[in-house]
DRENMARTOR-233678 format. One record per residue (C-alpha): x, y, z. Coordinates in steps of 0.001 Angstrom, whole numbers, padded with zeros to 6 digits, always signed. Layout:
DRENMARTOR-233678
XYZ
...
***
This chain:
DRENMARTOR-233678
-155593+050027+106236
-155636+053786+105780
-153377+056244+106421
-154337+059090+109578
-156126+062378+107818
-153020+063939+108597
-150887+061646+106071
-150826+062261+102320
-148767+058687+101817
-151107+056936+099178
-152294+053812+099715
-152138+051828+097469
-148833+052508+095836
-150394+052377+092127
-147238+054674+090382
-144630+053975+087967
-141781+056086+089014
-138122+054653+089539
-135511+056183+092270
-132261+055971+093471
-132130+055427+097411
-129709+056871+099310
-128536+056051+103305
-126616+059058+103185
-125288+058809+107007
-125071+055349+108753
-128647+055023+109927
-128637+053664+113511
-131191+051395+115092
-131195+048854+118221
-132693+045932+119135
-134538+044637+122368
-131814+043872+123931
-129290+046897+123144
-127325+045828+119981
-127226+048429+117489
-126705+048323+113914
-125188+051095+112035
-126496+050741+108325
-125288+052294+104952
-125667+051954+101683
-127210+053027+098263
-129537+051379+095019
-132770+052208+092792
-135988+050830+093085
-138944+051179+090725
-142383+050483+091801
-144405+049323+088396
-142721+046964+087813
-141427+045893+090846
-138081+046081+091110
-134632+046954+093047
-130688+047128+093429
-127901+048141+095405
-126157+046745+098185
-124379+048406+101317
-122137+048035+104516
-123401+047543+108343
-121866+046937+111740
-123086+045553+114633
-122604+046272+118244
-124012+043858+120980
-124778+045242+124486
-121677+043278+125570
-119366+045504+123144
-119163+042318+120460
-118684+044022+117199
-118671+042298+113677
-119596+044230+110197
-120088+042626+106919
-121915+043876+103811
-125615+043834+102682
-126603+043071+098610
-130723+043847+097733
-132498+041033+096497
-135792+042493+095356
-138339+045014+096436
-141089+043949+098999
-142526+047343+099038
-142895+051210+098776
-145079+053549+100380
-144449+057074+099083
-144814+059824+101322
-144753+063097+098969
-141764+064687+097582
-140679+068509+097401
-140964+069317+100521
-139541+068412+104203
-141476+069379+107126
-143241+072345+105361
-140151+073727+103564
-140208+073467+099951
-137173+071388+098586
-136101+070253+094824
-139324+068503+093489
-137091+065360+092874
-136757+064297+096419
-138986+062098+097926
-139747+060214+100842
-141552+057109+101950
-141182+053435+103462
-138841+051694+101305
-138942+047799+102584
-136230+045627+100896
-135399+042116+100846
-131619+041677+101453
-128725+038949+101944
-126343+039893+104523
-122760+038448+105107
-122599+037686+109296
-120452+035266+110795
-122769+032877+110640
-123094+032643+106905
-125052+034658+104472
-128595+035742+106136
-131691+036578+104397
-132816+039800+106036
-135283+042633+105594
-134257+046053+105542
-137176+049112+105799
-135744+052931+105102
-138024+055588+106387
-137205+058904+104993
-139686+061891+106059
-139846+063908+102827
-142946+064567+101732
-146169+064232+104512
-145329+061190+106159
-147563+059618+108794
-147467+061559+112517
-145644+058525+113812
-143023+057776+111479
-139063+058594+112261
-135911+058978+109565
-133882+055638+109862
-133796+051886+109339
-135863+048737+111042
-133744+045426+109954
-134531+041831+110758
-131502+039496+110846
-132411+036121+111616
-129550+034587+114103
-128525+038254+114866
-131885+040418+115782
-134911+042452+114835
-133657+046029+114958
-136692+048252+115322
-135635+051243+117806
-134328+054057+115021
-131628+055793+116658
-130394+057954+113875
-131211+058367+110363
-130065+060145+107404
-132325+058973+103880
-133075+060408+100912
-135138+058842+096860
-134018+060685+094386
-136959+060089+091677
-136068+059816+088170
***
């Protein structure tokens, strides 16, 4: 799968670099139904070889006004598609920050018990694809798949 002509996120991901991730504002997304989950957090992740911390706090917000938050812990790195760094949408920045598709494997704490979830950052530094927005996608299993970004606020610091 390639990326559109318009994209200079690199596929495949073949670098070396480490980063710290940042959720620097809860990031907002909503499911199907209209839950929300409000998501932040922090960690590093390194690419070659594969690997990531950090861990984080989220609520959730059904439709009906339910609310319950718990916490989030990474359990590894499923995958990273860089999307550039130095520069957000055409104005230079420090070289350091990046941006990509950060896709984590996480355990969250819900009422039901600890949940194996995924968690995807998007952060637009760099060139990102025309279709991508700032935020967070989670799956939950027994809560929902939260794919509607709402708000986001991301940033990889490269080290």
């Amino acid at each position: 799968m390639g990326w559109p002509a318009a994209s200079s996120a690199t596929a495949p991901n073949n670098e070396s670099n480490t980063y710290a991730f940042s959720l620097e504002a809860d990031n907002m997304s909503q499911d199907a139904a209209g839950d929300t989950l409000a998501v932040s957090g922090d960690g590093t992740f390194g690419v070659h070889a594969k690997s990531a911390s950090g861990a984080g706090d989220y609520t959730f917000t059904g439709a009906d006004g339910t609310t319950f938050s718990g916490t989030w812990k990474v359990n590894g790195l499923v995958t990273y598609q860089p999307y550039g760094c130095g520069v957000l949408f055409g104005t230079p920045i420090p070289s350091d920050l990046c941006g990509g598709r950060l896709v984590l494997g996480v355990t969250a704490t819900t009422p039901f018990g600890p949940q194996p979830a995924q968690l995807t950052v998007i952060c637009l530094i760099g060139n990102p694809p025309p279709s991508s927005e700032e935020g967070i996608n989670a799956v939950i299993p027994s809560v929902g798949s939260f794919n509607r970004q709402i708000v986001g606020d991301n940033v990889y610091v490269k080290s």
